[in-house]
N, C-alpha and C positions, 0 to 999 in steps of 0.2 A: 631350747627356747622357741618361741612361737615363731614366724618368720610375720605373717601380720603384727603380731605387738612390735615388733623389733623394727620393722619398718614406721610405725608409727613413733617408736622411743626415737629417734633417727632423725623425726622431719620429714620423712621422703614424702608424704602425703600432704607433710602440707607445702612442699615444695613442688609438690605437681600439679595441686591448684592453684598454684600461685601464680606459677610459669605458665598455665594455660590459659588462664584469666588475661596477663598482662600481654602473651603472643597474643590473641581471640584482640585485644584492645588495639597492640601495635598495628595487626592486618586491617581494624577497623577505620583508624586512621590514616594509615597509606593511602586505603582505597577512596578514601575521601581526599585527598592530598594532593596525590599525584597527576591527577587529570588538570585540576589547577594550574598544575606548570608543565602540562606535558609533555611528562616524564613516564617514558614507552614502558609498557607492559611489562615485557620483559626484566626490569626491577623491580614491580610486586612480585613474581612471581620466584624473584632470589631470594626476598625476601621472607616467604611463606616459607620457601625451600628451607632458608638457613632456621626459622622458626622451629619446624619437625624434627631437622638433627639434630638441635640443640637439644630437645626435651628429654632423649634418655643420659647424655650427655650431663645435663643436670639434674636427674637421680641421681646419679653415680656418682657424684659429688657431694650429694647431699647425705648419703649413703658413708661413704669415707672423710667428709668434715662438715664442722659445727664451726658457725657462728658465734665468736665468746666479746664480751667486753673488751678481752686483751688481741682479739683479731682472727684468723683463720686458724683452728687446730684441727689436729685428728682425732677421730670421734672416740677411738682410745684413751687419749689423753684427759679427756675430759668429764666430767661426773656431772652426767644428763640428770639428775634428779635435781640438783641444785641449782642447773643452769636454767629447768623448769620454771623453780621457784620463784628465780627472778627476772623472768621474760614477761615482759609488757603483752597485751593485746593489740600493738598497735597493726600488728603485720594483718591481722582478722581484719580492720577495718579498711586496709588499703587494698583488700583484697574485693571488698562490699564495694569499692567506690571504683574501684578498675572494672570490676565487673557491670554496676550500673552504667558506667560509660561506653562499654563498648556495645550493651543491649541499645543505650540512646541514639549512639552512632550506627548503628545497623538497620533500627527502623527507621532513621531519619535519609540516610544512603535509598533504603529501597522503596520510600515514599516520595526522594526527589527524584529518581530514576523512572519510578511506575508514573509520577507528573509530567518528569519530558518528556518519554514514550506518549501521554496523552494529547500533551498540547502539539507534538507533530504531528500525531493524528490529529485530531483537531484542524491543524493549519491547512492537509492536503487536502486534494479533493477529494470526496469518497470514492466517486470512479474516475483515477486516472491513472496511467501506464505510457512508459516509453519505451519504442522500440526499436533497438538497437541495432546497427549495423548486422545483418547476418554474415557468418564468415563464409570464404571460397574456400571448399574445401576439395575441387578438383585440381588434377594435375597440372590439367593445362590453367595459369593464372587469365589468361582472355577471354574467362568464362567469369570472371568478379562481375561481369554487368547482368548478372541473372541473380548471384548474391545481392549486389545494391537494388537492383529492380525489384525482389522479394521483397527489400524492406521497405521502401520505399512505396511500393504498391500498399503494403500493409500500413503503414502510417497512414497515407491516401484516405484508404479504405476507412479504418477506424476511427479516422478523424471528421470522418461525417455522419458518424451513431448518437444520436441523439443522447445527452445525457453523460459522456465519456469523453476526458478529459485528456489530449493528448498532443504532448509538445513536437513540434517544426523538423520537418526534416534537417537543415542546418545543425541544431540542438543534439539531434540523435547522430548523427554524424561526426560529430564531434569526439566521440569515443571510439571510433574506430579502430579496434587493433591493438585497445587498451583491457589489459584482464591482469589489473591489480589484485590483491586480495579482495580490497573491500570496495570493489568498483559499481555494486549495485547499490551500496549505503552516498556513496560519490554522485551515483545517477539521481537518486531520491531527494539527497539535499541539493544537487545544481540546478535539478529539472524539475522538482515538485511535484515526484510521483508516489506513489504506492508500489506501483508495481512494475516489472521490467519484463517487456518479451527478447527474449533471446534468441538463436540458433544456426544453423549451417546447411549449406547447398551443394552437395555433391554431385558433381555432372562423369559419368564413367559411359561414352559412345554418346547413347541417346536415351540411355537409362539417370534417372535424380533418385537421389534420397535429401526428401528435406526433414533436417529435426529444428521443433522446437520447444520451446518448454514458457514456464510463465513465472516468476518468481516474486514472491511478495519482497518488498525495501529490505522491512524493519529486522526483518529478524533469515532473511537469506532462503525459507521454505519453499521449495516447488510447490506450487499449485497446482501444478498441469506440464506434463509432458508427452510428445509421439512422436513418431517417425513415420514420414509418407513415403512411399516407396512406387515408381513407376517410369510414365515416359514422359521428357520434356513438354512434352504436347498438354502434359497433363498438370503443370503448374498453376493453371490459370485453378483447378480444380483446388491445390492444397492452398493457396491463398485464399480458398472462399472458407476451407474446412477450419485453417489455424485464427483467422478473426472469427469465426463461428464460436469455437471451442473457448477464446478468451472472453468474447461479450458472457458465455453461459458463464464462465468461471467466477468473473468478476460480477455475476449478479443484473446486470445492467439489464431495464427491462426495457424490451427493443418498442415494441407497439408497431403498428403496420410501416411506418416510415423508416425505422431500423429494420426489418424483416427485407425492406424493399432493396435498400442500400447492403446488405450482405451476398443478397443473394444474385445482386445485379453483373455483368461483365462486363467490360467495356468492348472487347470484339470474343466473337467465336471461333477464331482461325487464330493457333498456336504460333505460326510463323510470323504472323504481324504484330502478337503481341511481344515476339522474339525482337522483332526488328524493330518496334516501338521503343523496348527495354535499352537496347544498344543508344538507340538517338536521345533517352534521359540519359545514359552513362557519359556520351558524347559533349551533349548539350554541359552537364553539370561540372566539367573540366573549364568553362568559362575565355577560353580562347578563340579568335580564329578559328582556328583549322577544327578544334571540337566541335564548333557551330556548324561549318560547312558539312562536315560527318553528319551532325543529326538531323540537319535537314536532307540528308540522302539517304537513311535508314528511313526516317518519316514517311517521304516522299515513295519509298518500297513500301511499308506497311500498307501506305493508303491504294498504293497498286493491287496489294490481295486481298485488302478491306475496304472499298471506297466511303462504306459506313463508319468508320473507327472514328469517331469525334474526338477520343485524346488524343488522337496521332494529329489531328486539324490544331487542338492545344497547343502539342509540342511544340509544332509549324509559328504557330502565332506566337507564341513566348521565344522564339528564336529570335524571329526578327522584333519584338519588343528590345532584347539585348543586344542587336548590331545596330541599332537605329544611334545614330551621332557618336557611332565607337567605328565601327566598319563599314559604313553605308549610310547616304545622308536619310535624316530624318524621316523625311516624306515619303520616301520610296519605301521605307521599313515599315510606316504606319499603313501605308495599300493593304501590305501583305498582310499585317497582323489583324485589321479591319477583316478581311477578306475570309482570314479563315479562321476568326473566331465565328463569325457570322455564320459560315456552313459548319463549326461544333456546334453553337445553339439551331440551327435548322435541322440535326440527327439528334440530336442531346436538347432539349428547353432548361432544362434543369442541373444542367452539367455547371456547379460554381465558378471551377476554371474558366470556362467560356465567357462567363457574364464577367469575370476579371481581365481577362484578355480584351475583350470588346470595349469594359470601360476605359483600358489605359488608351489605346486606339483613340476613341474618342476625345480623352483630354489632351491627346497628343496634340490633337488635331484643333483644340483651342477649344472644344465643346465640353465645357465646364459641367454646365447644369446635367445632364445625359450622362455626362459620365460617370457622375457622383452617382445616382440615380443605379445604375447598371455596379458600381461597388456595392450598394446597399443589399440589392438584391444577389451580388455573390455570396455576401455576409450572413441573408435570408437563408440562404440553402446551404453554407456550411461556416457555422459559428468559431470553427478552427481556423479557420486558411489566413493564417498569420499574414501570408503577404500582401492579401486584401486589405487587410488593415494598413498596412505600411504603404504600400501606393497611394491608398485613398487620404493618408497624414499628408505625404506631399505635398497633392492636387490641394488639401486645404490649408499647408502654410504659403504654397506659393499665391493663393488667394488671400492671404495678409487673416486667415483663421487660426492664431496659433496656439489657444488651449486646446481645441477640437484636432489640432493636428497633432498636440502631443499625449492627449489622451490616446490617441488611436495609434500612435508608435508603441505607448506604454502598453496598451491591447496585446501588440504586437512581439514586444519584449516580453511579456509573462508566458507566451505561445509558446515564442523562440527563444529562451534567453541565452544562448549561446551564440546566436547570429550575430554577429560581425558588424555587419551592416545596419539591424537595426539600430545599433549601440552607439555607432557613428552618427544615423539619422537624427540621434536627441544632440548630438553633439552639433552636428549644422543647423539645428533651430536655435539652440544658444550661442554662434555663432552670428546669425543673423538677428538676434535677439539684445547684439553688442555685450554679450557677456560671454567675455574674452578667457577668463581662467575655467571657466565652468567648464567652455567649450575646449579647452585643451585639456583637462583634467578626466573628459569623459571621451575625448579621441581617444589618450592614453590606454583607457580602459577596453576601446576595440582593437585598439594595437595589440593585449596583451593578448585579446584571443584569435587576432590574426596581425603576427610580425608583420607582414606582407601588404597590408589596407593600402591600398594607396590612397583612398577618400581621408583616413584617420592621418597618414601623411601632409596631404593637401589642408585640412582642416587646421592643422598644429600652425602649420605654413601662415595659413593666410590669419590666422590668432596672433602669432609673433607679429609679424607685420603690422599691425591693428595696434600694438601693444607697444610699437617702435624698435621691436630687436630686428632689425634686417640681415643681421647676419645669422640669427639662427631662422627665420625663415627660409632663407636662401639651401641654407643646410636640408629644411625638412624637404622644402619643394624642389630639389635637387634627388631625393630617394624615391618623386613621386613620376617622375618622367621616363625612366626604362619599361617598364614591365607593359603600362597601359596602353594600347592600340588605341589607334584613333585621333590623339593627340588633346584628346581633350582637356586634359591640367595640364600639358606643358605651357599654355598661351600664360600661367600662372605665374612659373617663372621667371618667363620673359621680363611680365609685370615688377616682380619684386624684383630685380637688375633694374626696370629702372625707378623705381620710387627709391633705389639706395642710394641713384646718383648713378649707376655705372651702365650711361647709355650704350657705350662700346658693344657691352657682354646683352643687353635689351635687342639692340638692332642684329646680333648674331645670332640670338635666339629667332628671331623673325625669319631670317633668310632658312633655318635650320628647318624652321616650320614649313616654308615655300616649298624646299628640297620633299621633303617628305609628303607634302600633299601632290609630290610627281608622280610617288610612287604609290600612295594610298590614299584614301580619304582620310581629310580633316577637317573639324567642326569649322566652322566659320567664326565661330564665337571666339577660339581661341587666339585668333588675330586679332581681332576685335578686343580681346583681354588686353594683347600688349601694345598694341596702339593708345588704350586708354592710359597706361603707364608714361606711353612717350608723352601724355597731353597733346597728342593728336587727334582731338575729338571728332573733325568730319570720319576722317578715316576710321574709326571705331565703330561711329554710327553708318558709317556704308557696310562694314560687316556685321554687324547688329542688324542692320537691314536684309541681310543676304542669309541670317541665322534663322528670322521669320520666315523669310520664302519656304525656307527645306524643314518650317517647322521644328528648327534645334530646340532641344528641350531644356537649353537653357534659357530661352525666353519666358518658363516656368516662373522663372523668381524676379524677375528685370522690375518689379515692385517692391520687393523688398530687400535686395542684395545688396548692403552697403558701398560694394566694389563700386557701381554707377552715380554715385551721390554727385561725382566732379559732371555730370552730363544730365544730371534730373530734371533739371529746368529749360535744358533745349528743347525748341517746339520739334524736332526731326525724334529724341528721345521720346516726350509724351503721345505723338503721334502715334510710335511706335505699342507702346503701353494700352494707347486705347486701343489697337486693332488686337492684341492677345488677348483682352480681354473684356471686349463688347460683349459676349456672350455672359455674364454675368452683371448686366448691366440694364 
């Protein structure tokens, strides 16, 4: 007998379109299914699996029995000619309708799929890219500050090309040392890129190999990859080659103002820009003793470069951050004055500089100038997130608070892993008397730094506001170890005594005394817990003593609900007018 007629007398044939019609339908609806409830991969793909071995599995059965009115026989038994006779068509038409459904679900799959893919295009920006952490890939690990200084320097750099779109150091930093599977699809949806630079810095004597590569989001394809190969000396070189190589990649068309900014250096001499490199790695650890480090790496730099105007940056953004944490105010805004002014006297055009000069300035109570000097950092580089976020300050402590949350929110779309910024919207709702907003968005800079002690303080001083004293006490108790300076302890004090429990108020004060033996402490923070005790001369003599050294908590002394019990003393509004005549 024929073996094709025999398979047909059988069923097998139509037992194998039937089974692949309705496996083709089962895969179509899983894969429509399963993402819904994200339900891992790895179940379609058992799925498929057990589809395939099932299929000769059922020939072979269909091969050896038949389907009868009276139930499962063997095909033996049974007299295929009469069982012919009296079989329906209905199996033909569940076979037309299995079928049209899983063509319906397959176009309808790969036209919502080819849509999302669109509208994330769509959403990003045409040219943007973040660049990541480069990894230390020498022996010795003390050589990571030429790794972070690579990438760092290359954010820098790329974040002032006209037309290229590129998120905050913070943001990029944040991945550090993370190489999930799908960490470039991670970078794209957190950071709102297209594309991801990646790579690594080999130091072997005085010999580097730097690699790196270019990688589009969506779909994980190198764009671009090389390997520089030479001497230390010579990094200033492959930083100018690896943003050259990305602006051509990505299209970006430079015109003379990008041509100017690629090709520019900030020094000529390899050792300073070595020494430089170390006092960002220094600086960027946020301590004490980092700070004092970078300002003596600096301070070398500008010994073999007296021209280096970032190394004058570094300088000035140092003491920006010891000023009312390590060192009273006034004495830190000299310095940062001093030598933002000789960056923009080698540099005009340097953005850093005109952001350094304007903090300086509003330190220093000169409102109008400094605003002025943000604008123009902003002028020369539409990236520099921090620009933004200084300058939201300087205008809610000016009682500007759309203008100051628009320019966080600037700031957050740059950076939006920054920590800090996320807490910033959180203290304009804060002082904005809206108490859950602003603990609900502290929460959210806590999750991407446990450690905030501003996101601490913030919670703190929302409870309190909100009448829970005991879990304030709890937040502004996490917020008093870590921080130098003593800045938010005066906080605590405070809530000890608005709970009633002047005992633990007045021991916080002495603790404060002890400590301003050994270091400096803001003035303001006595000032804090005096106002708790309702000892208002004594608050407003440290309130007065916080003006003199220019504490920068004199910023908000217009709008900080904490002062409300003291608003109306003529010694308070005196105060008030002299912060801010300049605006007046």
């Amino acid at each position: 007998m024929n073996v094709f007629a025999e398979l047909k007398r059988r069923n097998v044939y139509k037992v194998a379109v039937a089974y692949a019609v309705v496996g083709w339908l089962l895969v179509q609806i899983t894969t429509q299914v399963f993402p819904i409830f994200e339900i891992p991969n790895w179940a379609l793909r058992l799925i498929v699996l057990a589809i395939i071995i099932g299929f000769p599995i059922a020939l072979v059965m269909a091969w050896a029995f038949e389907l009868t009115p009276e139930g499962i026989k063997r095909t033996e038994d049974v007299d295929l000619a009469a069982q012919a006779r009296s079989k329906s068509h209905a199996w033909i038409y569940i076979v037309i309708v299995s079928a049209l459904l899983s063509v319906g679900l397959f176009f309808v799959g790969r036209y919502s799929v080819r849509n999302t893919a669109s509208a994330a295009r769509t959403e990003l920006p045409a040219k943007s890219i973040a660049v990541l952490p480069f990894v230390n890939m020498s022996a010795d690990k003390n050589d990571e500050y030429l790794s972070d200084g690579m990438t760092e320097e290359l954010i820098n750099v790329l974040a002032k090309v006209p037309g290229l779109r590129v998120p905050g150091r913070t943001s990029c930093f944040a991945f550090k040392g993370k190489n999930e599977e799908d960490i470039f699809r991670k970078v794209g949806d957190q950071l709102h890129v297209g594309t991801v630079l990646e790579g690594s810095v080999r130091k072997v004597g005085e010999k580097l190999r730097v690699t790196a590569q270019l990688i589009n989001v969506s779909d994980g394809y190198h764009l671009w990859s090389k390997d520089y190969d030479g001497d230390v000396k010579d990094i200033l070189n492959f930083q100018s080659n690896v943003a050259a190589q990305v602006v051509q990649a990505l299209q970006v068309k430079l015109g003379g103002e990008g041509t100017r900014v690629l090709a520019k250096k900030p020094t000529e001499n390899p050792e300073a820009h070595r020494l430089y490199l170390l006092g960002r790695y220094e600086f960027a650890k946020y301590t004490q003793t980092g700070w004092n480090n970078a300002i003596r790496y600096y301070e070398q730099a500008l010994r073999i470069d007296p021209e280096f105007a970032l190394a004058y940056c570094g300088l000035a953004d140092n003491y920006a951050y010891m000023g009312s944490v390590v060192m009273p105010e006034k004495e830190a805004i000299a310095k940062e004055k001093e030598f933002a002014q000789k960056a923009l006297e080698l540099d005009p055009e340097l953005a850093e500089a005109h952001m350094s000069l304007a903090l300086a300035l509003v330190a220093a109570y000169d409102w109008r100038n400094g605003l002025k000097e943000f604008d123009r950092a902003l002028e020369l580089n539409p990236n520099l997130a921090f620009a933004y976020e200084l300058q939201s300050w300087t205008l809610n402590g000016l009682g500007r608070f759309d203008e100051a949350i628009a320019k966080t929110r600037k700031a957050v779309e740059l950076d939006p892993l920054n920590p800090f910024f996320q807490a910033s919207l959180s203290f304009y709702q804060y002082w904005g008397r809206q108490y859950d907003d602003a603990i609900a968005q502290a929460r959210k800079a806590q999750a991407m730094d446990p450690n905030s002690t501003l996101a601490h303080v913030l919670i703190g001083l929302s409870f309190l506001k909100k009448g829970d004293t005991a879990g304030a006490i709890a937040e502004l108790q996490k917020s008093k170890a870590p921080d130098p300076g003593a800045w938010y302890q005066g906080f605590l004090g405070y809530a000890y005594a608005i709970s009633g429990d002047r005992a633990k108020a007045e021991q916080a004060l002495r603790e404060l005394e002890q400590l301003a033996k050994r270091q400096y402490a803001s003035p303001t923070a006595f000032a804090t817990i005096y106002l708790g005790l309702g000892q208002k001369e004594k608050c407003l003599d440290w309130l007065e003593k916080s003006y003199e050294q220019q504490d920068s908590a004199c910023w908000y002394l217009k709008i900080d609900q904490i002062y409300d019990s003291v608003r109306n003393e003529p010694r308070f509004q005196a105060l008030v007018q002299k912060v801010f005549r300049e605006t007046q």
